[in-house]
N, C-alpha and C positions, 0 to 999 in steps of 0.2 A: 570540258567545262559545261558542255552543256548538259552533260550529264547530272550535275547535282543539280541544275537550273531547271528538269524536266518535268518534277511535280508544281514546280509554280508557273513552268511554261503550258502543263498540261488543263489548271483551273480556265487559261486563257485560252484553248482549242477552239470551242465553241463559242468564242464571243458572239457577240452583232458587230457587224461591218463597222456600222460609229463608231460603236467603244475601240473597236482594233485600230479604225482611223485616228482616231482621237488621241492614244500610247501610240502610234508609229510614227505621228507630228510631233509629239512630247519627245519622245525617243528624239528623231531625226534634230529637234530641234539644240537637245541636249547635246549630242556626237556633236556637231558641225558648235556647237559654242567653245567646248570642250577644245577643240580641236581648231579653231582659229586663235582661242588663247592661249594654246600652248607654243602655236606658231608664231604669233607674237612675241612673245615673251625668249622663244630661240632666236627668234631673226635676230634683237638686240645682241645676241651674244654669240654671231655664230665666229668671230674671229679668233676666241679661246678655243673655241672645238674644231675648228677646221684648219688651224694649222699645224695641231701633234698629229691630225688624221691626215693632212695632207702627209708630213715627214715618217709616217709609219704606214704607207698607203701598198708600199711595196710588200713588208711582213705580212700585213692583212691579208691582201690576194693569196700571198702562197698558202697560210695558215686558210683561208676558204676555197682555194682549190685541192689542198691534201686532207678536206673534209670533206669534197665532195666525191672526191675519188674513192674514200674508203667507208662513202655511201653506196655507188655504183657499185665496187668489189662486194661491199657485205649482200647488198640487193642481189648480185649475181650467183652467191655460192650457197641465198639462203633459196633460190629458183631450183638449183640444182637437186634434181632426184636424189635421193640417197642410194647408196651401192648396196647391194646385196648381198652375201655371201653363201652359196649352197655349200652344204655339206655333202 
C-alpha cells in the first residue's frame, strides 16, 4: 500500500518538524476518533456477533491452524535448495 502512497509520501520527506507535527496530531487525532467510533458502535452489538463466533469458535481454529501449517510447509520447501542434476 504504501507503495502507490510513496510519491505523495515523498512531496512530505523533507517537511519542517511543525508541518510533520502538525499532520501526525491531525493524523493521530483522526485514527483514535475513527477508531473509538467504531468501538462504540460494535460494543452496542457485540451479542449478534459473538454468539455464531462463540458456536463456530471450534471450525475456526482448525480452519486457522491448517493455514498456518501450510504456511510453515510452503515457507519450508520454498527454503529448500533445489536439486541438481549432473549429467
Amino acid at each position: 500500500m504504501l507503495g502507490e502512497l510513496s510519491p505523495l509520501l515523498d512531496r512530505y520527506g523533507y517537511a519542517a518538524i511543525g508541518r510533520f507535527l502538525a499532520f501526525n496530531a491531525v493524523g493521530a487525532g483522526l485514527w483514535v476518533g475513527v477508531r473509538a467510533t467504531l468501538g462504540y458502535v460494535a460494543g452496542g452489538h457485540i451479542a449478534p456477533v459473538h454468539q455464531p463466533a462463540q458456536r463456530d469458535q471450534r471450525f475456526l481454529l482448525v480452519v486457522l491452524g491448517r493455514l498456518v501449517a501450510a504456511l510453515i510447509v510452503w515457507h519450508l520447501l520454498r527454503r529448500r535448495p533445489a536439486e541438481t542434476t549432473k549429467p
